[in-house]
Every structure is written in structure tokens, then in C-alpha cells.
Residue frames as qw, qx, qy, qz and C-alpha x, y, z in Angstrom:
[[0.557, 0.374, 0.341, 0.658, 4.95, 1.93, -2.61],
 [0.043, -0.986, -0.023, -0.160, 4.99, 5.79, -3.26],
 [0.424, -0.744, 0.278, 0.436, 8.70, 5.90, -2.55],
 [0.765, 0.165, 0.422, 0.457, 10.01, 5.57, -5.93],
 [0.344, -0.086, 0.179, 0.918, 11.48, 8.10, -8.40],
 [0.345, 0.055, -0.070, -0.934, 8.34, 9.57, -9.74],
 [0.562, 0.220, 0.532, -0.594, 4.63, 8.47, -10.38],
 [0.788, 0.257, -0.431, -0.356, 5.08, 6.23, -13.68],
 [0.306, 0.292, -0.859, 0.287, 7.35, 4.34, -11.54],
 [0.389, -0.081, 0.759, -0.515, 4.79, 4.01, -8.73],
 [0.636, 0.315, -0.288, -0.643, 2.39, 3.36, -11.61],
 [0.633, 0.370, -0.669, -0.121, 4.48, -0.06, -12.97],
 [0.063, 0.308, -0.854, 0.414, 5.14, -0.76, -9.44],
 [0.438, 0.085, 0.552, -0.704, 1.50, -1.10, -8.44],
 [0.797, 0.227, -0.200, -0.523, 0.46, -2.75, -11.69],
 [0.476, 0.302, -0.791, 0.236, 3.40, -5.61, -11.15],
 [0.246, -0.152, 0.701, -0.652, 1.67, -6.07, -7.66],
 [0.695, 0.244, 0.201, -0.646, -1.54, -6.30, -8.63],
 [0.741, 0.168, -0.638, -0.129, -0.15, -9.07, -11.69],
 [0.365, 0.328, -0.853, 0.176, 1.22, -10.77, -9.06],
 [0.456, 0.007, 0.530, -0.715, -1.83, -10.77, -6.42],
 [0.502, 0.401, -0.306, -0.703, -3.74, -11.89, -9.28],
 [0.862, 0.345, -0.364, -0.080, -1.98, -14.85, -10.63],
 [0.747, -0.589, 0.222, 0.213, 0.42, -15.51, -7.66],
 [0.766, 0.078, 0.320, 0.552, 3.21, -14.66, -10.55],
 [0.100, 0.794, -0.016, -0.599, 4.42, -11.97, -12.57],
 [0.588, 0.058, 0.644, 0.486, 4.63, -12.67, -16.46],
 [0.092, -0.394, 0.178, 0.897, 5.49, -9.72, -18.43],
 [0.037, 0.169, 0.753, 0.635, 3.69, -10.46, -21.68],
 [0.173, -0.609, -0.766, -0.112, 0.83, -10.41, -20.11],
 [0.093, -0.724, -0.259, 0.633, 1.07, -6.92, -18.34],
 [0.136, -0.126, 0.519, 0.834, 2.67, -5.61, -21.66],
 [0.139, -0.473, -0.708, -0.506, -0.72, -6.90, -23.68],
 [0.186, -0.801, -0.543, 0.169, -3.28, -5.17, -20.17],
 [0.254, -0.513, -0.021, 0.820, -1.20, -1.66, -20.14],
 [0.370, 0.680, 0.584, 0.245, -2.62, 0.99, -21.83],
 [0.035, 0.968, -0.065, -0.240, -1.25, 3.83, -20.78],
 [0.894, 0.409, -0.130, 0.127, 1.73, 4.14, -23.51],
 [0.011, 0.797, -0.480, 0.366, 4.46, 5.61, -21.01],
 [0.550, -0.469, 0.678, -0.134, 4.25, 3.05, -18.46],
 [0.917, 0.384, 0.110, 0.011, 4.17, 0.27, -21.26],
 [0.312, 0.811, -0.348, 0.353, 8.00, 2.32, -22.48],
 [0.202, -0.787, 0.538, -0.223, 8.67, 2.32, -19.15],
 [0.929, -0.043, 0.366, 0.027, 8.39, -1.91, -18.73],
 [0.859, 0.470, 0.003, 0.201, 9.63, -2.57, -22.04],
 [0.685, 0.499, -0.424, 0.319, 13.11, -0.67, -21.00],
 [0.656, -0.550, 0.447, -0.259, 13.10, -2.53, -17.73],
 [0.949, 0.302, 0.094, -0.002, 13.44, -5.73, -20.65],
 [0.600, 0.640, -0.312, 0.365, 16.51, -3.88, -22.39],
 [0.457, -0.734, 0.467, -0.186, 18.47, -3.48, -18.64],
 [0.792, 0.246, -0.540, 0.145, 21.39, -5.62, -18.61],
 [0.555, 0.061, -0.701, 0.444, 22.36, -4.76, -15.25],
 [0.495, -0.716, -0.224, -0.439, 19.94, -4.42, -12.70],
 [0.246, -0.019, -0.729, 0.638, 21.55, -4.10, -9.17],
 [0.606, -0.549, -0.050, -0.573, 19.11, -4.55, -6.78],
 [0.119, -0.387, 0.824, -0.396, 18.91, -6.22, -2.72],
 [0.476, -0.164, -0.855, -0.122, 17.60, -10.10, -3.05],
 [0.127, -0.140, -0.771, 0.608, 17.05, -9.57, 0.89],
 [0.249, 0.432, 0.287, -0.818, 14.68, -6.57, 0.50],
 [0.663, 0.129, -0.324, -0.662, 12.86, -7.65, -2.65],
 [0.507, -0.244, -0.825, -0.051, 11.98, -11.29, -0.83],
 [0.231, -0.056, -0.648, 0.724, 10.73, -8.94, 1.75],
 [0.299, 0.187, -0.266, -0.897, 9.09, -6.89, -0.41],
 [0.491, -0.005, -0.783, -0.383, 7.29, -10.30, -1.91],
 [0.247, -0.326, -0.806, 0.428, 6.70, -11.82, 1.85],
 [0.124, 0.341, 0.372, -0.855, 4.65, -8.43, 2.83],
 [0.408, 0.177, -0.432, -0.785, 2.85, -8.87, -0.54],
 [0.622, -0.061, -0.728, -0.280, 1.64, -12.47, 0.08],
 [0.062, -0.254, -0.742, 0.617, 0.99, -11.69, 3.96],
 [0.401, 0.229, 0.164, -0.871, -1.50, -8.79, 2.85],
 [0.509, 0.080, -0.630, -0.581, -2.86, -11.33, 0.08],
 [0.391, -0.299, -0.840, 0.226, -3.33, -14.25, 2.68],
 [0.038, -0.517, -0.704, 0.486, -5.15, -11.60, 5.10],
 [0.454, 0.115, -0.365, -0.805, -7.59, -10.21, 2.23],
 [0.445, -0.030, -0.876, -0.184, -8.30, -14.19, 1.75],
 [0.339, -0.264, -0.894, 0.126, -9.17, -14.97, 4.94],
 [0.204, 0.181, 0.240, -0.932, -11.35, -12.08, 5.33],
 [0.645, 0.114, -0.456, -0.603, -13.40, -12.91, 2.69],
 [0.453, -0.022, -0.882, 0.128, -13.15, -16.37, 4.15],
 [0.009, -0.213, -0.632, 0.746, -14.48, -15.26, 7.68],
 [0.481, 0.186, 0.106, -0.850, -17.36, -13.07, 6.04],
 [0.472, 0.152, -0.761, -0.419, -18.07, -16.31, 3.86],
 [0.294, -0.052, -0.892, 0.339, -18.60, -18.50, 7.00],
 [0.130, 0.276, 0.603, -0.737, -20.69, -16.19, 8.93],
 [0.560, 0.234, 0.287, -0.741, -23.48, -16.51, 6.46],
 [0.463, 0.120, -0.835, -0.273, -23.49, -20.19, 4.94],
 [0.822, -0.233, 0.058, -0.516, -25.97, -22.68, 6.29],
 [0.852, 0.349, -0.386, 0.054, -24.12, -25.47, 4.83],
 [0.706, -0.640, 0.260, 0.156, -22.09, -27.15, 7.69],
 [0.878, 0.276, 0.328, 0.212, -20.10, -28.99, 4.90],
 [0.484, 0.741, 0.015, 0.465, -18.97, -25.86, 2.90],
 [0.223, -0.907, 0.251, -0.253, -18.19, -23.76, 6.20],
 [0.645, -0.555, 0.472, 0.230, -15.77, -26.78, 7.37],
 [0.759, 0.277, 0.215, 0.548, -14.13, -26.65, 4.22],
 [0.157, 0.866, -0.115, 0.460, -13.62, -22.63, 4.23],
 [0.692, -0.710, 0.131, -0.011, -12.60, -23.53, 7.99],
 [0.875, -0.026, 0.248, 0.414, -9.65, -25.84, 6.28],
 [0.235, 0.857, 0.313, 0.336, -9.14, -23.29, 4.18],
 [0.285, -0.899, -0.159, -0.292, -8.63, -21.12, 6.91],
 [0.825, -0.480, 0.280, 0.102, -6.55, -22.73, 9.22],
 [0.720, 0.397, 0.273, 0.500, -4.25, -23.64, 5.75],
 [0.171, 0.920, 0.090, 0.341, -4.09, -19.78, 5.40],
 [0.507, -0.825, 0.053, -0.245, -3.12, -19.07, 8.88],
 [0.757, -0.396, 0.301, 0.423, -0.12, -21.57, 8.94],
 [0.615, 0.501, 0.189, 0.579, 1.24, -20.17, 5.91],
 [0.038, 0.921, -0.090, 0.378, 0.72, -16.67, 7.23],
 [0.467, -0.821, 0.326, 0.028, 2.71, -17.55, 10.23],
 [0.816, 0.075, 0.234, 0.524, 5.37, -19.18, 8.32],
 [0.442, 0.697, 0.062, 0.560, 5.56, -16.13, 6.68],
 [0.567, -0.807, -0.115, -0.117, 5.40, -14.31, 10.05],
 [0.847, -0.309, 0.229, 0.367, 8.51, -16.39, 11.69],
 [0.732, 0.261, 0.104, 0.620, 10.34, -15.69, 8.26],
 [0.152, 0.878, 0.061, 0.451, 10.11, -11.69, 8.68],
 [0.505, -0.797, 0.321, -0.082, 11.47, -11.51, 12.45],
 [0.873, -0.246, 0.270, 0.323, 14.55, -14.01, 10.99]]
């Protein structure tokens, strides 16, 4: 982000990430009710009142893929540091599943970026 018109916009843009890192969704009510600052709160609400957003499907499911690649390799960081200090065979080959689970998703996602 940081390419948008000004710096409430990167604001909304970075809190709409974060909902969506969060909760693997984005559901307005709920950012509406966490925002406090009362500009970027304005600015959502007259994203609501837009009747005609043009915008490119291609590049915002890109946008979304590059979000949920960086989310999947946060995860399995934590995952990795998680492993290297459990005792517990049991737990570490579930974080392993886990892991592995991650990894095919990320390369799904992978594959989908270079098509």
C-alpha cells in the first residue's frame, strides 16, 4: 500500500487488511464499530453510499492472493519457531500437518500468480 491518493486512504486500506488477516474476511460493521479516528470512519461510511465503484476484479484477486501468501508465510513462521522448541513429539507432528497444509495452499497460491 502507500500508493493511494493520500494517507486516510492508506489509513482504511491498511485497516481493511488487517480486518481481513484477522478474520480471513472483511465485514464492515465491525471495522465501523473498531475505528476511531472520525475521518477514516467518513471515509468508509462513503465507500457504503458509492453506487458505482469501477475497479479491476483481476488486480484486486491479486491484491487478496499476495495478502493470504504473506498471511500463510507469517503462519508458518510461527509454526517453525513453535516446533523447534516443543518436546511433545505428538504436538510437533501435528504443527508438521499443519505445515505441510500451509505449504500446499501457499503453492496453489504460487501457481495461481504466474497464471
Amino acid at each position: 500500500l502507500g500508493y493511494l491518493p493520500d494517507d486516510d486512504c492508506n489509513v482504511l486500506a491498511m485497516i481493511i487488511v488487517d480486518e481481513y488477516r484477522k478474520f480471513d474476511m472483511v465485514e464492515v460493521s465491525r471495522m465501523i464499530d473498531d475505528i476511531d479516528d472520525p475521518k477514516i470512519k467518513e471515509l468508509l461510511l462513503s465507500l457504503m453510499d458509492a453506487k458505482d465503484l469501477n475497479y479491476d476484479v483481476n488486480c484486486f484477486m491479486g491484491a487478496m492472493r499476495k495478502i493470504k501468501i504473506d498471511t500463510l508465510k507469517n503462519l508458518n513462521a510461527q509454526i517453525k519457531r513453535q516446533i523447534k522448541t516443543l518436546n511433545d513429539l505428538k504436538l510437533k507432528q501435528q504443527l508438521i500437518i499443519k505445515l505441510d497444509t500451509n505449504n500446499r495452499e501457499l503453492r496453489k497460491l504460487y501457481d495461481e500468480e504466474t497464471n
